[in-house]
C-alpha positions, 0 to 999 in steps of 0.5 A: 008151947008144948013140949013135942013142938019145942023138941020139933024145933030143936029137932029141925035146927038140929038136922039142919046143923047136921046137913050142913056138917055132913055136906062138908064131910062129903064134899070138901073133908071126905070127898068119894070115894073116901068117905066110907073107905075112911071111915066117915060114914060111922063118924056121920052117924056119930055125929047125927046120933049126937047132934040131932037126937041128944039134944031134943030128946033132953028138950022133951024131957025138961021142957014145960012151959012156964017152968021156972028156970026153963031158959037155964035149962035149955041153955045148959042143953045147948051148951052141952050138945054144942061141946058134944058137936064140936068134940065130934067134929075134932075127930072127923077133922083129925080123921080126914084124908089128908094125902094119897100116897104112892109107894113101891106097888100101892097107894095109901091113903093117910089121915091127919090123924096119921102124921106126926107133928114131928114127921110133918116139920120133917118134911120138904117145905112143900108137904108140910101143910095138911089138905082141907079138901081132899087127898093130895098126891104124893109118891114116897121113896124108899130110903137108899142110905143104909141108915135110914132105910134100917130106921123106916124097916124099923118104923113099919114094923111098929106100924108106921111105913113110909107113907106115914113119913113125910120127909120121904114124900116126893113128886108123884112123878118122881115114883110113877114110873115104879108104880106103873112097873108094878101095876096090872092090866084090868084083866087081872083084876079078878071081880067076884059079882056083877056089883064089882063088874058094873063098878069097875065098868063105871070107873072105866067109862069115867075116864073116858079112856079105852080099858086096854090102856088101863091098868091098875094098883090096890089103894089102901085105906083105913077101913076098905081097901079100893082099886086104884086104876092109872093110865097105862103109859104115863102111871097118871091117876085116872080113878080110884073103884070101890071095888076090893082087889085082895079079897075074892 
């Protein structure tokens, strides 16, 4: 066997191990609209950098058939590109969308990677369980007890808010109406191309309700910022767009 075949097949097992990764990124980790908006389109490229390049570009190098002790080699190879895949695949697993979180005038969505240990053990019984397969929604109060509430001022200033907190974590219904009072109609939305138009035009239709009875809040996330659009009586998530709402 030459050495361009054995790295075609390491090569092919590698694509298909990369596949099979990245299906699940998008469709149960990450699923749309969440997987550029969080960032998992660099971590792909990451990883198929690592899984599908590294290891049979080594293969080309060392192998050569007959070579005495090719099996160690290749098993080092392997090892190496497995530890290599693995590390990889803890940060996208660190990184996922665990919950979109609904609070004062926005959605946020939070990470695993987000949430303390600590925050999570704080939390109702029913938040303390990080989602595989997608956000899950949630709305966060605002403190009321004068301590608490200075405590989480505090907290937001060094970076972490309450949608970061999960013992402030409720119902989504128990905040919808605040959101909803927050939220603006489509004809707000001011969109700067025909891209944005066509998208927001897109989302609307896949609600498949009327655009006067829509309206809409931003939805952050860790590297785009999205619109958010809920249905205009009952503050019901209909569809998150991937279009900006704060830079025009």
């Amino acid at each position: 066997m030459s050495r361009w075949k054995a790295a075609g097949i390491h090569l092919s097992l590698s694509v298909f191990i990369g596949l099979v990764c990245g299906a699940l990124m998008f469709g149960l980790w990450y699923p749309p609209p969440y997987f550029k908006a969080a960032g998992a389109d660099e971590l792909v490229l990451l990883l198929v950098g690592v899984d599908a390049m590294l290891g049979p570009l080594l293969t080309l190098i060392i192998f050569k058939a007959g070579k005495r002790g090719l099996k160690l080699d290749l098993a080092l190879i392997a090892i190496v590109q497995s530890v290599a895949l693995i590390y990889g695949l803890s940060i996208v697993l660190r990184s996922r969308p665990v919950f979109l979180v609904a609070a004062v005038d926005r959605f946020s969505v939070v990470s695993a990677s987000d949430i303390d240990d600590q925050d999570l053990a704080d939390a109702k019984p029913e938040y303390r369980s990080l989602s595989w397969t997608g956000p899950r929604i949630v709305g966060a109060n605002v403190p009321r007890d004068g301590s608490d509430r200075l405590a989480s001022a505090i907290s937001a200033f060094a970076g972490k808010d309450i949608d970061r907190m999960p013992k402030y974590y409720v119902d989504y219904a128990g905040t919808a109406d605040g959101i909803l009072a927050r939220a603006k109609p489509l004809t707000a939305l001011k969109l700067k191309d025909d891209r944005e138009r066509e998208t927001i035009a897109e989302a609307v239709r896949k609600t498949g309700q009327p655009p006067e009875s829509i309206v809409w809040v931003p939805l952050a996330a860790r590297k785009a910022n999205l619109v958010m659009l809920l249905d205009g009586k009952t503050g019901t998530p209909l569809h998150a767009a991937d279009v900006n709402p704060w830079v025009h």
